[in-house]
C-alpha positions as CSV (number, residue, x, y, z in Angstrom):
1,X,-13.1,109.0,5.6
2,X,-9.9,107.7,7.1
3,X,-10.9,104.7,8.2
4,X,-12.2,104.1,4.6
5,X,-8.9,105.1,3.4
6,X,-7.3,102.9,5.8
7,X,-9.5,100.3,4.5
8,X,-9.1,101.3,0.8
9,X,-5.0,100.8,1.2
10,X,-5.3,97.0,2.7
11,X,-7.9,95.8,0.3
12,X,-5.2,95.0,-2.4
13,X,-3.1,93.0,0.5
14,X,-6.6,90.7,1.1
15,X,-7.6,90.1,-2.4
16,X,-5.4,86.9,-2.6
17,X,-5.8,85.9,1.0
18,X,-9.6,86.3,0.4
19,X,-9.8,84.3,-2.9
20,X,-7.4,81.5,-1.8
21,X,-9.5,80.8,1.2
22,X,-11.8,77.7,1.2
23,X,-15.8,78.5,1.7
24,X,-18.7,76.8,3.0
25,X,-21.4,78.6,2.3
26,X,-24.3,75.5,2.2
27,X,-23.2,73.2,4.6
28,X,-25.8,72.9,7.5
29,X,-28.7,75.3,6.2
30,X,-31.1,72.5,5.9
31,X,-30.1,70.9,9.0
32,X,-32.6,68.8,10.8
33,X,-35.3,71.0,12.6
34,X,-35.1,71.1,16.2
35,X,-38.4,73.1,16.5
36,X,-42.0,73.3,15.6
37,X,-42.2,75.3,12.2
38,X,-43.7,78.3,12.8
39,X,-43.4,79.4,9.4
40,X,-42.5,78.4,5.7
41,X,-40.1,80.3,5.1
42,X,-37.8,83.0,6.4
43,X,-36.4,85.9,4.0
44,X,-34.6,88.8,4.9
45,X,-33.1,91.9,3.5
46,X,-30.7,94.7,5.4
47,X,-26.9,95.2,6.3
48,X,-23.8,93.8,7.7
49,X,-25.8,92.3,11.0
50,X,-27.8,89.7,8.6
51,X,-25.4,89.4,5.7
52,X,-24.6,85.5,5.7
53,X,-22.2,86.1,2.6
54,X,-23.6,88.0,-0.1
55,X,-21.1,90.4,-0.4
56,X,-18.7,87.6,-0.5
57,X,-19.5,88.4,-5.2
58,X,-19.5,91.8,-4.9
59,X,-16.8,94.4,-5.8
60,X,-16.6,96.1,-2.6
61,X,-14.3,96.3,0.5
62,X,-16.6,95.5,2.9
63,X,-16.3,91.9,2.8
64,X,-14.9,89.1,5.4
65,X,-14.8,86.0,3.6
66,X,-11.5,85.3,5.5
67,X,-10.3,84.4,8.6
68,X,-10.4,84.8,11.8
69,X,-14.5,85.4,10.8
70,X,-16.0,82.2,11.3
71,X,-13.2,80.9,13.3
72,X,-16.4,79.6,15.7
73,X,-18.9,79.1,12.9
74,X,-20.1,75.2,12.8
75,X,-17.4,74.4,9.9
76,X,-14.5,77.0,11.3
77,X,-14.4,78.8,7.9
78,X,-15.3,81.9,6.7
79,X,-18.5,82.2,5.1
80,X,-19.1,86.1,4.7
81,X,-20.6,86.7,7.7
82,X,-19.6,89.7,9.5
83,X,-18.8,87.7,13.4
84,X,-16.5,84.8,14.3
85,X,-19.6,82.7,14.2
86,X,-23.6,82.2,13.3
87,X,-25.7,85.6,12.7
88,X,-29.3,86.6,13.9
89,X,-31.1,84.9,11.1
90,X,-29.4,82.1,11.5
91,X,-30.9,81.4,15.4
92,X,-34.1,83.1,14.6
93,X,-34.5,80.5,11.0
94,X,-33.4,77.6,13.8
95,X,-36.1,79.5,16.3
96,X,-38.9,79.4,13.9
97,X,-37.9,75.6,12.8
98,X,-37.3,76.4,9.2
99,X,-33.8,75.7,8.9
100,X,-30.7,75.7,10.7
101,X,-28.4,78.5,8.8
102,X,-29.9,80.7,6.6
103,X,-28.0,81.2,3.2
104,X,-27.0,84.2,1.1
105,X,-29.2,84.5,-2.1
106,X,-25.9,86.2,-4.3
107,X,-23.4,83.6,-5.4
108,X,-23.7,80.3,-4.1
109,X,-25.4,77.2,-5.2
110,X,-28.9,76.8,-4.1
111,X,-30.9,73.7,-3.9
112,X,-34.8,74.1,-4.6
113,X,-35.3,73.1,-0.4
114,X,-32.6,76.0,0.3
115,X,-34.5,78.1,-2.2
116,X,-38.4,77.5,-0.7
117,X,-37.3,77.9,2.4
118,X,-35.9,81.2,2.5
119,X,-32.7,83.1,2.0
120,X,-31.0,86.5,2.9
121,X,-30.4,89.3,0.5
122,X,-29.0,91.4,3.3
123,X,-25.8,92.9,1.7
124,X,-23.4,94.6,4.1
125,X,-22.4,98.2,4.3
126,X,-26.3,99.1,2.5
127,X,-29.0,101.6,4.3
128,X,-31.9,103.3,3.9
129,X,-30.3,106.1,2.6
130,X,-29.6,106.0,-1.2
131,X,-26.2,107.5,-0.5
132,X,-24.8,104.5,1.4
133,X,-24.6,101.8,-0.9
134,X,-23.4,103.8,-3.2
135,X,-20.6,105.0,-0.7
136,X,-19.4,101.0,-0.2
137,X,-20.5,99.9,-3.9
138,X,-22.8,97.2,-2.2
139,X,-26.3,96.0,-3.1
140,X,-28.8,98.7,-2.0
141,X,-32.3,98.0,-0.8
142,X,-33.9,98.4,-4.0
143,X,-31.8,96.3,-5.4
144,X,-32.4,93.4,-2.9
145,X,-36.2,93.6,-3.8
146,X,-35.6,93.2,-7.3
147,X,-33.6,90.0,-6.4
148,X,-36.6,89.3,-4.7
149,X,-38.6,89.7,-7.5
150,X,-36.4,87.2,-9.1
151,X,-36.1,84.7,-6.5
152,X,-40.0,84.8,-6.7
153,X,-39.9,83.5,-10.5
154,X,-37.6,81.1,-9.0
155,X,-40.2,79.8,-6.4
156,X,-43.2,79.8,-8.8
157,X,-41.3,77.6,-10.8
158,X,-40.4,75.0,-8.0
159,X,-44.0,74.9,-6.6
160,X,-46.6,76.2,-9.0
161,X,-48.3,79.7,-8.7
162,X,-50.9,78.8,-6.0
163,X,-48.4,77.4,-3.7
164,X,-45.7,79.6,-4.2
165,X,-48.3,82.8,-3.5
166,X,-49.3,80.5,-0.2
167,X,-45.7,80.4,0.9
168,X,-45.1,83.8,0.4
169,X,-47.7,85.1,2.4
170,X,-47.1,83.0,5.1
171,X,-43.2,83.1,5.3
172,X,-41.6,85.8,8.1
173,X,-39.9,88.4,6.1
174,X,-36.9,90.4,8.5
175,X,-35.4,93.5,7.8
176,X,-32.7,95.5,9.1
177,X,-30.4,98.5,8.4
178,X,-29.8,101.9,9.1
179,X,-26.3,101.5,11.4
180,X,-24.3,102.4,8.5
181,X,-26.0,105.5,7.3
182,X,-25.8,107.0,10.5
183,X,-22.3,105.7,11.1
184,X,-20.5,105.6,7.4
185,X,-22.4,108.1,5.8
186,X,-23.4,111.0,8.0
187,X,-20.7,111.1,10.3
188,X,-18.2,109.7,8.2
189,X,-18.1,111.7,5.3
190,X,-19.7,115.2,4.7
191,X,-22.1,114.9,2.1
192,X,-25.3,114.8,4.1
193,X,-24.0,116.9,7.6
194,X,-24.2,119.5,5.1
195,X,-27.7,118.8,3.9
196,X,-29.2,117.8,7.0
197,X,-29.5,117.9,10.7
198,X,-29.9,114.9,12.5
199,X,-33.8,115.1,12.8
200,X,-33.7,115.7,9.2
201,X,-31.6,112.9,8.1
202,X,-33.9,110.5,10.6
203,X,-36.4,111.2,8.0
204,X,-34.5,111.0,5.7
205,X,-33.8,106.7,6.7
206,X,-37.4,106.9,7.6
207,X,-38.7,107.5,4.1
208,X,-36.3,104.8,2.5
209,X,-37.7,102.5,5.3
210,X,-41.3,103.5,4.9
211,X,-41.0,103.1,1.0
212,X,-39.2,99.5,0.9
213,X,-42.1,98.1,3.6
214,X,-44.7,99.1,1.2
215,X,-43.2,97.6,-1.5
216,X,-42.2,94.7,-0.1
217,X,-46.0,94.4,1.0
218,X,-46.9,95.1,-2.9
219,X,-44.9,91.7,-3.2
220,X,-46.9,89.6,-1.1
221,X,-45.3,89.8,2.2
222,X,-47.5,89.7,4.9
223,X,-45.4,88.6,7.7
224,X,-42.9,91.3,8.4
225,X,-40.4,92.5,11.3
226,X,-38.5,95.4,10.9
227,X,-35.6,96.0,13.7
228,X,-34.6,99.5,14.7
229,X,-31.0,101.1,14.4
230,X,-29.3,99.7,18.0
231,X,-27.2,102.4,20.0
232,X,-24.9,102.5,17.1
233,X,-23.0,105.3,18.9
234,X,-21.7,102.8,21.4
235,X,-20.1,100.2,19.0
236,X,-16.3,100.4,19.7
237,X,-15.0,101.9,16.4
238,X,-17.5,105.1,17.2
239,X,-16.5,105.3,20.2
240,X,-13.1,105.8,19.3
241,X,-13.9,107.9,16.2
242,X,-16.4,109.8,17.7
243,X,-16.4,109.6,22.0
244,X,-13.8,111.3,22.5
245,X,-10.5,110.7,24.6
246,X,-12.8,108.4,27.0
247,X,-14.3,106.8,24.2
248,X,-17.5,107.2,25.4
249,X,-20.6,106.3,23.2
250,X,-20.9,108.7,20.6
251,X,-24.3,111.1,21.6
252,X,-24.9,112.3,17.5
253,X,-24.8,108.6,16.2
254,X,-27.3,107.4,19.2
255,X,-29.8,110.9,19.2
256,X,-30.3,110.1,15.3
257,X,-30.6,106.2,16.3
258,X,-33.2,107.2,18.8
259,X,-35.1,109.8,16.5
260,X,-35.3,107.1,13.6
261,X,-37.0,104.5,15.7
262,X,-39.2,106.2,17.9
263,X,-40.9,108.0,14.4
264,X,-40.5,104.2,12.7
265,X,-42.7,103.0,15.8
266,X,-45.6,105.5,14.3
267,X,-45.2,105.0,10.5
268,X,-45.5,101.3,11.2
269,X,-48.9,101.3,13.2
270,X,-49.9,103.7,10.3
271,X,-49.0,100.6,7.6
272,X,-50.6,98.8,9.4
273,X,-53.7,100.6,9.4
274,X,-53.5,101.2,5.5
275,X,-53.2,97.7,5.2
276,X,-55.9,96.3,7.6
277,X,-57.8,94.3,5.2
278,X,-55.1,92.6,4.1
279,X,-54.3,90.9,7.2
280,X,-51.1,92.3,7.1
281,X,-48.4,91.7,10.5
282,X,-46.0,94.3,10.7
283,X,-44.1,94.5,14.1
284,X,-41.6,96.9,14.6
285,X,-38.5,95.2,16.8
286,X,-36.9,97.9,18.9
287,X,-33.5,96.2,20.2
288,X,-31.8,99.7,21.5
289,X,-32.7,99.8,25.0
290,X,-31.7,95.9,25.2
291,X,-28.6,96.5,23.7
292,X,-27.4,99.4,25.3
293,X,-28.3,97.6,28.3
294,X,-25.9,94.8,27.4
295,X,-23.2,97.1,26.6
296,X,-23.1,99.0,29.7
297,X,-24.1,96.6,32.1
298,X,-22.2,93.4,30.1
299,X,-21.8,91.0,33.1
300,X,-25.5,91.2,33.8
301,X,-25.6,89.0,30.4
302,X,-22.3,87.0,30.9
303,X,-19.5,89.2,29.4
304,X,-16.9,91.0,30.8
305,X,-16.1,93.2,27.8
306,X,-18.1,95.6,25.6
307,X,-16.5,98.7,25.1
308,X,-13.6,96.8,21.9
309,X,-14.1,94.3,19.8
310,X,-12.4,91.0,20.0
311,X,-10.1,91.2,17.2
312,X,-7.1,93.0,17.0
313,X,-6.9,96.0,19.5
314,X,-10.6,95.9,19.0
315,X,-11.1,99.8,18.5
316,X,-11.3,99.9,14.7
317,X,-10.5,97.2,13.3
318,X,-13.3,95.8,11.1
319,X,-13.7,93.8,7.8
320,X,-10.4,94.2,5.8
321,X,-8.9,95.2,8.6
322,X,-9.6,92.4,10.6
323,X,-7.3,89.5,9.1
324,X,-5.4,86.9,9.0
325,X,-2.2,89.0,9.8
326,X,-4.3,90.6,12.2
327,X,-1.3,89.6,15.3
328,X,-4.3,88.9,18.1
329,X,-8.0,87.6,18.6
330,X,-8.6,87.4,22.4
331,X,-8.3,84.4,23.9
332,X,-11.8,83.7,25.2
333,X,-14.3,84.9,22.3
334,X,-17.2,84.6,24.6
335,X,-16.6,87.3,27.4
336,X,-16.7,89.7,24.2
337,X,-20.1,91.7,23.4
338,X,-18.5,92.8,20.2
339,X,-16.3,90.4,17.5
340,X,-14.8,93.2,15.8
341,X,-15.1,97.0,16.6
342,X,-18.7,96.8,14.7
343,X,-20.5,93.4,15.1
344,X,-21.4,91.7,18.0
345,X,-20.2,88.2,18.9
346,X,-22.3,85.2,18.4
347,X,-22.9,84.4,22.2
348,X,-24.4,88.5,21.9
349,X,-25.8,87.8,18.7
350,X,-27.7,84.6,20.2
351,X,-28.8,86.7,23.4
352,X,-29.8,89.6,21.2
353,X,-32.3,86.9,18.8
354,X,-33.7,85.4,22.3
355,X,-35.0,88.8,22.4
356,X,-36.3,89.4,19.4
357,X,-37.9,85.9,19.3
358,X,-39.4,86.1,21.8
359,X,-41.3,89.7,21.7
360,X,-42.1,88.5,18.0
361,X,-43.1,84.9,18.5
362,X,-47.0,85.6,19.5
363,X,-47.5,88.1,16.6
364,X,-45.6,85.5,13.9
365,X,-47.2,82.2,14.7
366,X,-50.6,83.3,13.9
């Protein structure tokens, strides 16, 4: 709650810097392809980690359509996207050889090539939990689907019902959240501590994530990658909220991170087994070994820091707080794991795709 209150009293101070600034939201996302296409399309719903700007329309706080985010994106503007440069959908649409920048779905000008080639409805500051968008007034994962459902009538109208219903089970659908309901909502404020344990409020993510993979598979998806919740505990504004005078990663944030995926790992190969006629590929991505592995061992992957974030002092700031009065950014972006005190940089971010790319790649392609 106080960083949120911190958060709440800048907001006002941003509004103009925010509106006044210049965006480039399109530029680049239909790029030449680099790659063999491995797919159609790639669509994606989830937080902060995949919003390329869609919170940029929305009336919440949790926005960063101002500098120094994007200071290293491939026009050196802000574009929404929560690091100083490109985001994992970005490299993993380039990977697949769809597209080289993946664009928000919410307020920006799409072309019918943007539009049949995939978009992000990711919204920062959203979970699984119903609670958290509600806490940050963002776009909640329901709500994303039934954007969906629109861009869908959107599609159908571009190519034609057979086509579109070909493109849409043959596009790769990502989806990721669940950082911010273990790290805004249950530790942050008290609402749920007092309903739940932390084995109880894993379920409690792991029915909203259950629930928005079946209906996203009701929808036609047939291609989908869910990521688990990373070591959220060790991101650098929980470690200093919650580690203690070392700052130490945050055990609570990283035992209900840990409980989450290990019981998403079976609820997905149970999916999949409802689904088996349908030919459905459902691979559940778990990145929280890797990146804990990054984080504690950082030079092993070409960094040097990975316990702040690159702006500011790097131990809270975040969003609004990280801005163009903001009186530092580090000089050398690149030996940073972590952007701000919750996203990682893009060098990490690129790393991090690599990854996922690559455990993905044989299950996608087919």
């Amino acid at each position: 709650m106080k960083l949120l209150r911190i958060s709440l009293a800048f907001s006002l101070l941003f509004c103009a810097i925010q509106h006044g600034i210049a965006q480039d939201l399109t530029q680049g996302q239909s790029a030449k392809k680099t790659t063999k296409q491995l797919a159609p399309a790639l669509i994606t719903f989830g937080d902060s980690i995949i919003d390329p700007g869609n919170n940029n329309v929305q009336k919440t706080i949790i926005k960063c359509n101002f500098l120094p985010y994007g200071m290293d994106f491939v026009t050196h503007r802000p574009t929404g996207r929560f690091c100083n440069g490109r985001i994992p959908t970005d490299f993993l649409a380039s990977k697949l050889g769809i597209k080289e920048l993946l664009p928000a779905y919410f307020g920006t000008n799409l072309t019918n090539e943007d539009l049949i080639t995939g978009v992000s409805f990711a919204s920062g500051g959203t979970g699984f939990d119903p609670l958290t968008p509600k806490l940050a007034s963002v776009i909640s994962m329901p709500e994303q689907l039934e954007k969906f459902k629109e861009y869908q009538g959107k599609v159908r109208s571009i190519l034609g019902e057979k086509k579109a219903a070909e493109l849409f089970s043959k596009s790769v659908y990502g989806v990721i959240a669940g950082s911010d309901d273990v790290a805004n909502t249950y530790f942050t404020t008290p609402f749920r501590r007092s309903q739940y344990d932390s084995s109880q409020y894993a379920n409690l993510m792991l029915r909203g994530a259950t629930s928005f993979l079946e209906d996203l598979i009701q929808l036609g998806a047939r291609k989908i990658a869910i990521v688990g919740v990373p070591p959220i505990g060790c991101v650098p504004s929980q470690r200093t909220l919650g580690g203690g005078i070392l700052r130490d990663c945050a055990p609570g944030h990283n035992e209900i991170a840990r409980l989450y995926n290990s019981r998403l790992a079976v609820e997905v190969e149970k999916i999949k087994k409802r689904h088996q006629r349908q030919n459905i590929v459902l691979v559940f991505a778990d990145i929280y070994d890797f990146l804990y592995d990054m984080i504690e061992h950082p030079t092993k992957y070409g960094f040097e820091v990975s316990n702040k974030g690159c702006c500011g002092t790097g131990l809270l700031e975040v969003s609004v707080l990280c801005n163009p009065l903001t009186p530092t950014v580090c000089t050398d972006v690149s030996k940073h794991v972590f952007w701000d005190s919750y996203h990682p940089t893009e060098k990490a971010y690129s790393i991090l795709s690599d990854y996922i790319f690559q455990k993905l790649v044989t299950y996608l392609e087919n």
